[in-house]
C-alpha positions as CSV (number, residue, x, y, z in Angstrom):
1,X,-14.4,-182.1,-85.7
2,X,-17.1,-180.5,-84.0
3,X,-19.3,-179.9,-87.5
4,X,-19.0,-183.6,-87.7
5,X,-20.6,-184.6,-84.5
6,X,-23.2,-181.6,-84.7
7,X,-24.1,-183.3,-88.1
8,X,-24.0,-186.8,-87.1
9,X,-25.8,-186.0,-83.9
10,X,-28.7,-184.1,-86.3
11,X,-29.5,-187.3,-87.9
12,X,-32.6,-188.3,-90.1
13,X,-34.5,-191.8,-90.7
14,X,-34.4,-192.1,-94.2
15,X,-35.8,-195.5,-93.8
16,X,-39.0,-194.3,-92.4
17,X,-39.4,-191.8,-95.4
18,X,-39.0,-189.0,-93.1
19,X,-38.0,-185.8,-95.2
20,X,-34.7,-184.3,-93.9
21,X,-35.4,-181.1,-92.0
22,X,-33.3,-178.2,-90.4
23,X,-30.1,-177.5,-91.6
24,X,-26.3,-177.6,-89.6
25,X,-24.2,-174.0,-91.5
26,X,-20.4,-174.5,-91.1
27,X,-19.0,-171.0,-91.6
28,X,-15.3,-169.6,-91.8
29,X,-13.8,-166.9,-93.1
30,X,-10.3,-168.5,-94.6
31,X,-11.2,-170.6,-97.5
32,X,-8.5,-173.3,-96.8
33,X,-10.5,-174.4,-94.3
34,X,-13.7,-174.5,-95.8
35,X,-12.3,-176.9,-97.7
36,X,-11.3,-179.0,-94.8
37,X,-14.7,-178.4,-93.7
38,X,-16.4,-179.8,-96.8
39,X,-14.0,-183.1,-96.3
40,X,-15.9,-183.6,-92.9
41,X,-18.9,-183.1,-93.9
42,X,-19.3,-184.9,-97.6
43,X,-18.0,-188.2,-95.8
44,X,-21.0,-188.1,-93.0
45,X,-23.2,-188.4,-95.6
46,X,-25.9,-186.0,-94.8
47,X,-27.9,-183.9,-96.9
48,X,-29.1,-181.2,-93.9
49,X,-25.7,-179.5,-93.9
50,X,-24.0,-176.0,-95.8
51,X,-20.6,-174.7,-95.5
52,X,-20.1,-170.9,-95.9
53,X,-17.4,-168.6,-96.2
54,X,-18.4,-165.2,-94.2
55,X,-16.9,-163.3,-91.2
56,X,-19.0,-164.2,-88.8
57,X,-19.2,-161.1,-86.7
58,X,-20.9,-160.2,-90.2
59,X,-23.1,-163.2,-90.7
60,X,-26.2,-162.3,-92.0
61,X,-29.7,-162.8,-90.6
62,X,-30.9,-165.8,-93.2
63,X,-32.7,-167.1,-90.1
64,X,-32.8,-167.6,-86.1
65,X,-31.1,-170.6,-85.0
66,X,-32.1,-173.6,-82.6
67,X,-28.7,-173.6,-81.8
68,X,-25.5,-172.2,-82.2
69,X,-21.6,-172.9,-81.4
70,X,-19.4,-169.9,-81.6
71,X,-16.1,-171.7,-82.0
72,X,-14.2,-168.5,-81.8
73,X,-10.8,-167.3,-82.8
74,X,-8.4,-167.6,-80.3
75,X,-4.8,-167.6,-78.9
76,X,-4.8,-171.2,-78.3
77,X,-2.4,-171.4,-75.6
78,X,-4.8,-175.0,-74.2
79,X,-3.3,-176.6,-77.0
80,X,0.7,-176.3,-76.0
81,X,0.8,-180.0,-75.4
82,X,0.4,-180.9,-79.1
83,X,1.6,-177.5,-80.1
84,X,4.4,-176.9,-78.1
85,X,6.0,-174.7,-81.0
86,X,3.2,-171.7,-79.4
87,X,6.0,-171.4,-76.4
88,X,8.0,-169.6,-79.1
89,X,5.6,-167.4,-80.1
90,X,2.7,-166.5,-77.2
91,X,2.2,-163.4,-75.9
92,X,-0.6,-162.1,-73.8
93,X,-1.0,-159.5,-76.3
94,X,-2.4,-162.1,-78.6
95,X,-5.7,-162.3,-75.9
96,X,-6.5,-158.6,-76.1
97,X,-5.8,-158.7,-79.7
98,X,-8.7,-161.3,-80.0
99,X,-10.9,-159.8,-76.9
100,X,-13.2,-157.4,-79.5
101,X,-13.3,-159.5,-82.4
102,X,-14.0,-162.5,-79.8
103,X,-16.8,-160.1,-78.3
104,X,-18.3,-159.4,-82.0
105,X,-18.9,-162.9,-82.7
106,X,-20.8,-163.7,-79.4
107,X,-22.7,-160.8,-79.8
108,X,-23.9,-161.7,-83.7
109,X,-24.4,-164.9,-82.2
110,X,-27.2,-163.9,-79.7
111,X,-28.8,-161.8,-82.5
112,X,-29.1,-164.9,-84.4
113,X,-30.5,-166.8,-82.0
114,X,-34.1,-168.1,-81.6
115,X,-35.6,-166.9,-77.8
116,X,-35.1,-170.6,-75.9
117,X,-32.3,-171.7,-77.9
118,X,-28.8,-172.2,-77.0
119,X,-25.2,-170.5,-77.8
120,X,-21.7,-172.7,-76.7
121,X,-19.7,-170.5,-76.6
122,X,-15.8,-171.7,-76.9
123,X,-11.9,-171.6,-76.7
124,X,-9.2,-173.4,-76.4
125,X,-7.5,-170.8,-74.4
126,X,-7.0,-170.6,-70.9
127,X,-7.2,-166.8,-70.4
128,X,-10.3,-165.2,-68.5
129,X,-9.8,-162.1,-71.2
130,X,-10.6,-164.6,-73.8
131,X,-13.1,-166.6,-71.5
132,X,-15.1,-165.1,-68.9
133,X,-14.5,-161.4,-70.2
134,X,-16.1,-162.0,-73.0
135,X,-18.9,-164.0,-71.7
136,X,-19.7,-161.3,-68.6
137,X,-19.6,-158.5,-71.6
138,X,-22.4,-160.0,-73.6
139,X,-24.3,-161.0,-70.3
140,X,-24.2,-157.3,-69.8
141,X,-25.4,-156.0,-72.9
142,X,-28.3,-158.3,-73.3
143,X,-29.4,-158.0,-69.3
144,X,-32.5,-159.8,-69.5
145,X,-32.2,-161.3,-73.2
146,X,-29.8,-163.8,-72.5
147,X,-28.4,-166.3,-69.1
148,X,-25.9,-168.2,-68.9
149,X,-27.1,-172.1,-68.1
150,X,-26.5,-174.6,-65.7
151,X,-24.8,-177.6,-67.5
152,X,-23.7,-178.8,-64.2
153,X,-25.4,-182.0,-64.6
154,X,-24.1,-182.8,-68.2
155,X,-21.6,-184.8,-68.9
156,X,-21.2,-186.3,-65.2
157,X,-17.8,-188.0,-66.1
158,X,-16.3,-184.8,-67.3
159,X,-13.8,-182.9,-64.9
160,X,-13.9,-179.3,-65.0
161,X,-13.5,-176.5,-62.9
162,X,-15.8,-173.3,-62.3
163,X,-15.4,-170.4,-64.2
164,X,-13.9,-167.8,-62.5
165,X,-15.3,-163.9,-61.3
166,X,-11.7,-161.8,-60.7
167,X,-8.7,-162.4,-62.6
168,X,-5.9,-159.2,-63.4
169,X,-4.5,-158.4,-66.7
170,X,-0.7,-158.2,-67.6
171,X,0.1,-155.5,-69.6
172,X,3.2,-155.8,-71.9
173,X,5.5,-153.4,-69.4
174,X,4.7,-156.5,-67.1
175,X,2.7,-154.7,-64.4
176,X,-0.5,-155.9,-64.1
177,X,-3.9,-154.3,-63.4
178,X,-7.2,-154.9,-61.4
179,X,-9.2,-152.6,-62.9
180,X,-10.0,-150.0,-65.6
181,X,-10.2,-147.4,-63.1
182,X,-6.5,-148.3,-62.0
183,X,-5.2,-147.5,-65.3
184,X,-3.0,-144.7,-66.1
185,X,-5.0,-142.2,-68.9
186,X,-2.4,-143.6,-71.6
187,X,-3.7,-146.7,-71.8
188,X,-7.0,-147.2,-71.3
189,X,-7.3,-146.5,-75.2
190,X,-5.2,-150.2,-75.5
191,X,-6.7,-151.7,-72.4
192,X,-10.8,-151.2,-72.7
193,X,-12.8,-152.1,-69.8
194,X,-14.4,-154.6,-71.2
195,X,-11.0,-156.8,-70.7
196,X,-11.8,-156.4,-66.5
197,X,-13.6,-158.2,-64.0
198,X,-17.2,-156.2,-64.1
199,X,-18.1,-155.0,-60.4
200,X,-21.3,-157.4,-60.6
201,X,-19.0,-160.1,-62.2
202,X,-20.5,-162.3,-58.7
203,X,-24.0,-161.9,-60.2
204,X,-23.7,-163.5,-63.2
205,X,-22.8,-166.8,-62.7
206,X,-19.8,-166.9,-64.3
207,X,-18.4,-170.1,-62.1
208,X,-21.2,-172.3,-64.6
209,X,-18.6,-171.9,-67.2
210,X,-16.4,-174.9,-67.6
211,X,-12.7,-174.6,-68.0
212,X,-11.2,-177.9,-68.8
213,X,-7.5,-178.3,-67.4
214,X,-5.2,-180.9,-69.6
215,X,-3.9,-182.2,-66.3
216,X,-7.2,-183.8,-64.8
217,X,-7.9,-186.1,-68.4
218,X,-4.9,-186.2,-69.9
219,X,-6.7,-183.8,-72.4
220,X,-6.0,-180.5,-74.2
221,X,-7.0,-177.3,-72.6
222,X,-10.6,-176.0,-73.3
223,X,-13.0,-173.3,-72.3
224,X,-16.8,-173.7,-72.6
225,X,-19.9,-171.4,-71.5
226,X,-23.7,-172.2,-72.5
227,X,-26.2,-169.5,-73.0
228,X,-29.7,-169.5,-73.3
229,X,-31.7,-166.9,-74.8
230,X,-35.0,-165.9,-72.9
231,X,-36.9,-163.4,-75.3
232,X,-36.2,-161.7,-78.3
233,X,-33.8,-158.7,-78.9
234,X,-36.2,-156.6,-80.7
235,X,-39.2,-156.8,-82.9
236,X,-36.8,-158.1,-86.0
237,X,-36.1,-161.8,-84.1
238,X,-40.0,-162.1,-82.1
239,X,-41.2,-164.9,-84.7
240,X,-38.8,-167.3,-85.0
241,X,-40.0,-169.1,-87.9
242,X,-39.9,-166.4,-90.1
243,X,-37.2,-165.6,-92.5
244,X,-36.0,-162.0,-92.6
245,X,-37.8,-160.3,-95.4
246,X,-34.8,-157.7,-95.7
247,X,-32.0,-160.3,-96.9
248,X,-34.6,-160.6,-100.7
249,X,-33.8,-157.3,-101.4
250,X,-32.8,-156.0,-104.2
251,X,-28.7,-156.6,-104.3
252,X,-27.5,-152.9,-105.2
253,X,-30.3,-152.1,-102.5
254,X,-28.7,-154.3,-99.8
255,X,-25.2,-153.6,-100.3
256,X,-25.7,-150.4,-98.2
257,X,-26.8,-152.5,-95.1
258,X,-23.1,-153.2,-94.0
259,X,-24.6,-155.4,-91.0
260,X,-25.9,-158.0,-93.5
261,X,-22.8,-157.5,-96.1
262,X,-19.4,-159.4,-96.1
263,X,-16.6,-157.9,-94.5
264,X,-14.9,-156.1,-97.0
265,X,-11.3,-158.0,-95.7
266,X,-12.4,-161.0,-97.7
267,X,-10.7,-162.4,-100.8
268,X,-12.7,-163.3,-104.1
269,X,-13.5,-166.6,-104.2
270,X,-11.1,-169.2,-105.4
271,X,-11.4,-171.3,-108.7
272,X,-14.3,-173.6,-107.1
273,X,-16.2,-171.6,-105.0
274,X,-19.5,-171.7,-105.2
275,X,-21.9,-168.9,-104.4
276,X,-25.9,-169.1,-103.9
277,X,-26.1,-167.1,-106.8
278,X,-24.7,-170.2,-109.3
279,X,-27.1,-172.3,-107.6
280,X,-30.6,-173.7,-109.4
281,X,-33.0,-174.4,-107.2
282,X,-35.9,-177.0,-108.6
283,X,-37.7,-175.1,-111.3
284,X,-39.5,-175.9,-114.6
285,X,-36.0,-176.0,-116.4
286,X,-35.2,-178.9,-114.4
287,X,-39.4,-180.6,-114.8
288,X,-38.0,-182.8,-117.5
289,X,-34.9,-184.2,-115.9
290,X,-37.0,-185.0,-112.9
291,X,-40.1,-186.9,-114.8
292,X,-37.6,-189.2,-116.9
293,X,-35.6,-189.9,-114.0
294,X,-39.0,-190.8,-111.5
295,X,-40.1,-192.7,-114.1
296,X,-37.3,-194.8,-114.9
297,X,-36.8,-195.2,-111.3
298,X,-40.3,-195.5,-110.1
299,X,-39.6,-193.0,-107.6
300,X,-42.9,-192.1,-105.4
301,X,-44.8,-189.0,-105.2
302,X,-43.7,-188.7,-101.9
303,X,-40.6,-188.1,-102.3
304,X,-39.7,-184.3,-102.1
305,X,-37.7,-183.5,-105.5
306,X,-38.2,-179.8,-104.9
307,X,-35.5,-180.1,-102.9
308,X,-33.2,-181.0,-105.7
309,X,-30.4,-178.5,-106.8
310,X,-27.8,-178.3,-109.4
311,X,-24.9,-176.0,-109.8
312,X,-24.8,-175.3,-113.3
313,X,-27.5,-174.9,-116.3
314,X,-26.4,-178.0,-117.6
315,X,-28.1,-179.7,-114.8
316,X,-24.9,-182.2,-115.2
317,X,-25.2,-183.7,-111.2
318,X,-28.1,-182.5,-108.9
319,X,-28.1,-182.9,-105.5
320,X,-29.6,-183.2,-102.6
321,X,-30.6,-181.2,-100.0
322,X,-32.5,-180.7,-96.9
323,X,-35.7,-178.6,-96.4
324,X,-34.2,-176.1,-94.0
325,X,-31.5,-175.8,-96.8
326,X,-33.8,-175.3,-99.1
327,X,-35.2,-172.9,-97.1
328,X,-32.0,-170.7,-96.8
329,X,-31.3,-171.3,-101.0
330,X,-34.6,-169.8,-101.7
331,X,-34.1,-166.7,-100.2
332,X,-31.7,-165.9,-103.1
333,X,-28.4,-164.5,-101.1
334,X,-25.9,-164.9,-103.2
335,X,-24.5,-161.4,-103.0
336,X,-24.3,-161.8,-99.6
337,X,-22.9,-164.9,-98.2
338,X,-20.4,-167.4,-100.5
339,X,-21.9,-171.0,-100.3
340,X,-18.5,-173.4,-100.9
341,X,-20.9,-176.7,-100.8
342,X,-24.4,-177.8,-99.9
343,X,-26.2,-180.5,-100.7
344,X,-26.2,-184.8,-101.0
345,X,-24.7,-185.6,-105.0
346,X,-27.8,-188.3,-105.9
347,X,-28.1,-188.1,-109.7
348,X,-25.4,-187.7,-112.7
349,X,-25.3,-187.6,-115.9
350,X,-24.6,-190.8,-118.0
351,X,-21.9,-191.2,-120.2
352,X,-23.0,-194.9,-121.0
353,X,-26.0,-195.0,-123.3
354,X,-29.5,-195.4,-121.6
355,X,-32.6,-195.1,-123.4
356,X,-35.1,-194.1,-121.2
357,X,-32.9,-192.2,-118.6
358,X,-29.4,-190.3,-119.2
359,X,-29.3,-190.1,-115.4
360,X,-27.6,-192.8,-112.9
361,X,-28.0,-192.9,-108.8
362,X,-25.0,-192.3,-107.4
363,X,-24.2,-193.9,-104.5
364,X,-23.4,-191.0,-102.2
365,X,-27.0,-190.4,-102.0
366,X,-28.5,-194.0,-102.1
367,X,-29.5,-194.4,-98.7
368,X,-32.1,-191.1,-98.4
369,X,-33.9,-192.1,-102.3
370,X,-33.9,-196.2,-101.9
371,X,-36.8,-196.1,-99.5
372,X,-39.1,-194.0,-102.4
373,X,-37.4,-196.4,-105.9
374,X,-40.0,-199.5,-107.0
375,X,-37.8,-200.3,-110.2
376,X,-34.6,-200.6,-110.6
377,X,-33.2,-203.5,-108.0
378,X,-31.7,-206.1,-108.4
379,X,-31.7,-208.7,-105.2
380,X,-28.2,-210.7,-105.1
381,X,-27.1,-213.3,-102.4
382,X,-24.0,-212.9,-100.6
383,X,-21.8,-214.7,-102.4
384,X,-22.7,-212.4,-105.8
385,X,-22.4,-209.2,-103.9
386,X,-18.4,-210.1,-102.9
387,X,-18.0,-211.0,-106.6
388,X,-19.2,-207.6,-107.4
389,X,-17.2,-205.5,-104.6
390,X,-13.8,-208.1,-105.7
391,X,-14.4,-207.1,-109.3
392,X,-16.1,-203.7,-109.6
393,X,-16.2,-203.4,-113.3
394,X,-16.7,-206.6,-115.7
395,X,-18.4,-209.1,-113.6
396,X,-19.6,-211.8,-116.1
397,X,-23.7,-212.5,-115.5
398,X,-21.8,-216.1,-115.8
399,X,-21.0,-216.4,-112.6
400,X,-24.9,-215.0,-111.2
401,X,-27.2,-217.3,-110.2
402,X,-30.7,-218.4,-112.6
403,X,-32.7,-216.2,-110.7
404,X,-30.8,-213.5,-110.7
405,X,-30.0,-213.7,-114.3
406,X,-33.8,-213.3,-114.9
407,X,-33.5,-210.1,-112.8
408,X,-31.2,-208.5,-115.0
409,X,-33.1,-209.3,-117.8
410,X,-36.2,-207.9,-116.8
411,X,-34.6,-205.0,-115.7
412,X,-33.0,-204.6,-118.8
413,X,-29.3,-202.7,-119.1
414,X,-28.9,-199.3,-117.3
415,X,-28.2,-198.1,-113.8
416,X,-29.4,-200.2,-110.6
417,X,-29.2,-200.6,-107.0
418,X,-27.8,-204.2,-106.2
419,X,-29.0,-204.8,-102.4
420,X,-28.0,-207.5,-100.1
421,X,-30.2,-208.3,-96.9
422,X,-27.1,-210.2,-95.0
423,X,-29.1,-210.4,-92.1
424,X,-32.7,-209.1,-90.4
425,X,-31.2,-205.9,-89.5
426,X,-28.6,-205.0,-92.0
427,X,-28.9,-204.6,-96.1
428,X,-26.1,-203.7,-98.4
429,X,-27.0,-201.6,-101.5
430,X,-24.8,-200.6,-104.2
431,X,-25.1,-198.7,-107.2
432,X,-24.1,-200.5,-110.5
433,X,-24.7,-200.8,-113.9
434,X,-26.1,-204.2,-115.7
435,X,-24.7,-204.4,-119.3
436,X,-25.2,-206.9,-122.0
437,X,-23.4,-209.7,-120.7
438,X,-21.5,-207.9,-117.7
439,X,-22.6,-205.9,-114.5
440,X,-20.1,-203.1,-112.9
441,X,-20.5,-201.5,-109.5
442,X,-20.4,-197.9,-109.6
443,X,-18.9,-197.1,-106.2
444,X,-15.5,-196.0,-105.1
445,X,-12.7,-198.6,-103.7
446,X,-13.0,-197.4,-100.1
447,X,-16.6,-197.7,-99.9
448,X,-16.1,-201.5,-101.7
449,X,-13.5,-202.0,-98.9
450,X,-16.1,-201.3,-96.7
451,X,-18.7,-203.4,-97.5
452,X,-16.3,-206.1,-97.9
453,X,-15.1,-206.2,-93.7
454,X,-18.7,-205.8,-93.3
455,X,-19.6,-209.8,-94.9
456,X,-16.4,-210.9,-93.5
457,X,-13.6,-210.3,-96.4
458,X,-10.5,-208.5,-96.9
459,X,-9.0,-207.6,-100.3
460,X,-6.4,-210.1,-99.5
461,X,-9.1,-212.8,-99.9
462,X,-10.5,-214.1,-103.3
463,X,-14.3,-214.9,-104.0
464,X,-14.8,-218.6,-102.7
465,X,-16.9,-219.1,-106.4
466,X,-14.4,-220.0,-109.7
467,X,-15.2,-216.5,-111.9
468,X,-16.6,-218.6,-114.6
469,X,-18.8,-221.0,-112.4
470,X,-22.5,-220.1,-111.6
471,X,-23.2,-219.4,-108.1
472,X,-25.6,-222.0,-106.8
473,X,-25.2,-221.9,-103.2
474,X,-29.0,-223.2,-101.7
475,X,-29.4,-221.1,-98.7
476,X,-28.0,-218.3,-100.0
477,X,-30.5,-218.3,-102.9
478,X,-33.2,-219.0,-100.6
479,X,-32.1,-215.6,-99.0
480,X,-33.4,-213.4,-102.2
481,X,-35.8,-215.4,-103.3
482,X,-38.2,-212.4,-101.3
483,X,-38.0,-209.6,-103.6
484,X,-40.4,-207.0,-102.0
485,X,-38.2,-205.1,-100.6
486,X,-39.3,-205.0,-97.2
């Protein structure tokens, strides 16, 4: 999906320590799909992302954006090919149906907006109503705010076609018009101008709009226009790094600013919704949690643990999240804006008895804490790591190696990180458990499938070791004899 590459392509270098910054919001209004949006984004592993449920011609003003894609509503009549069924039911009354709401949503979008960043702006429709209407009304409304840019020289490989500056539009009777002055007095309530070629319409620059035709790649049909915004609106948006001071009002206070409010056409949220409100943000309820869990783990100062959240009292998982997250949870809006998920799961309560920690690391957030944990790792060669992933639960510390025997019992039972280094640039870790005579991997079977095509093995194969041999392959213990972690 789009989310998905915007998220994958706002990476951060855990490695290096860096703390996560900024923050990717995925926002719809139909809360089927924020659940499909969730999927995405929970498997990219990422902890700088938020899905929200919202109209977004009503989204409020939490911030000014770097960027911003306004995948609008459409009648998707570029996606025939796949969804030839739309024959049966398009009609071109389906574009001015969507031409306000279309406008609405490009026009919140350039209020949210930092001055110098971008808006895409797209469809996957092929009608100028849709496309080029909607982008020459905001151009107009924002004279001198906004400009459309020149991607000309992006994505060289790409074929599209210029955006165009005159189309007509059909009107159900079939006749078609050229202009709002041609219409007869009847209609121009159902037909507003803002659905005609504007008589500057060669002044804007609408031909740097792309229109992608399925015919040229063998492709679905798609319409894309980049904006850039060149100064503010209005005093609210002139310092970009400030958050809004209005959205901390007081909630019976801000109900009455309908611009910052949710539409009122929204359904309460389904069983599972979350909303900032349910949210804890780090606090001193959750001090205690955090100093047995940095002790046990020997987690460094460093490491930003403000940024920790939980989603109930009970402090039963917390998770992670990034700082412009944070940022965005602080601000306290949960009578404004439903948040359906947020944040990287690293910590969960233990069932299992521990004595100095009742929290495990969960290996969906792993790779952003590893780089700040001194305790609790356990180097294993190659050939003990596929044991592990081929058993998961129950592997006997019979068939580990001396030395990594003498890990386990200087680590003492509890939750660990079981790392690999199969080569100079790439090491496998995987959250597990060491027991009294037995160690179990605590991650799920895909993610154990995964790590086993990466050594080389399929589940079809079986560990080259007997299950009740030890392991005493000599270059592969000379492999974790260096325990440093480096």
């Amino acid at each position: 999906s789009k989310t998905a590459q915007l998220i994958e392509a706002h990476t951060f270098d855990a490695y290096q320590k860096r703390n996560p910054l900024g923050v990717v919001i995925a926002n719809d209004n139909v809360f089927a799909r924020c659940k499909t949006l969730v999927h995405n984004c929970k498997r990219l592993g990422s902890p700088g992302y938020m899905v929200t449920r919202c109209d977004a011609q009503r989204f409020p003003k939490v911030c000014l954006f770097d960027r911003i894609l306004c995948d609008v509503p459409c009648s998707s009549d570029g996606t025939m090919r796949k969804n030839p069924e739309l024959w049966q039911k398009w009609s071109n009354g389906h574009s001015i149906t969507m031409h306000k709401l279309q406008i609405q949503i490009l026009d919140k979008a350039v209020f949210l907006a930092k001055p110098g960043g971008l808006i895409v702006y797209s469809t996957c429709s092929f009608n100028p109503i849709e496309n080029e209407a909607v982008i020459a009304s905001i151009l107009i409304k924002h004279e001198g705010v906004i400009e459309l840019a020149d991607v000309s020289d992006q994505l060289p490989h790409l074929i599209r076609v210029p955006g165009m500056i005159s189309w007509k539009i059909l009107h159900k009777d079939d006749t078609w018009y050229e202009s709002f002055d041609n219409l007869a007095p009847n209609l121009k309530r159902s037909l507003p101008p803002t659905l005609f070629p504007p008589p500057n319409a060669d002044k804007l620059n609408l031909p740097r709009c792309l229109r992608i035709l399925p015919y040229n790649q063998d492709s679905g049909g798609f319409f894309v226009a980049t904006i850039r915004k060149i100064k503010p609106i209005g005093k609210s948006d002139s310092d970009p790094d400030q958050f809004n001071p209005v959205q901390i009002r007081n909630p019976e206070v801000a109900s009455e600013a309908s611009d910052l409010s949710l539409s009122s056409n929204l359904q309460k949220p389904k069983k599972g919704t979350r909303s900032i409100a349910q949210l804890i943000t780090y606090s001193e309820a959750m001090s205690p949690a955090w100093q047995a869990i940095k002790q046990y783990y020997g987690i460094d100062d460093t490491f930003p643990y403000d940024q920790l959240i939980a989603y109930s009292q009970k402090l039963l998982k917390l998770f992670f999240v990034s700082s412009g997250a944070k940022k965005i949870l602080d601000l306290n809006l949960g009578h404004k804006i439903q948040i359906v998920n947020t944040g990287l799961k690293m910590f969960e309560l233990s069932s299992r008895h521990q004595t100095d920690c009742k929290y495990r690391i969960v290996q969906e957030g792993i790779h952003y804490l590893l780089p700040y944990m001194s305790k609790r790792k356990a180097f294993v060669n190659r050939e003990e790591m596929k044991a592990l992933l081929f058993a998961l639960k129950g592997c006997s510390f019979e068939i580990f190696s001396d030395d990594s025997k003498r890990q386990f019992e200087s680590l003492g039972g509890g939750s660990c990180v079981f790392i690999l280094d199969v080569d100079s640039s790439l090491r496998l870790h995987c959250v597990g458990w060491i027991g009294k005579q037995s160690c179990d991997l605590m991650v799920s079977k895909a993610t154990a499938t995964a790590f086993k095509q990466l050594l080389g093995v399929d589940d079809s194969q079986k560990s080259s070791s007997d299950s009740n041999s030890t392991l005493s392959d000599p270059k592969l213990s000379v492999e974790t004899v260096n325990r440093d972690g480096k």
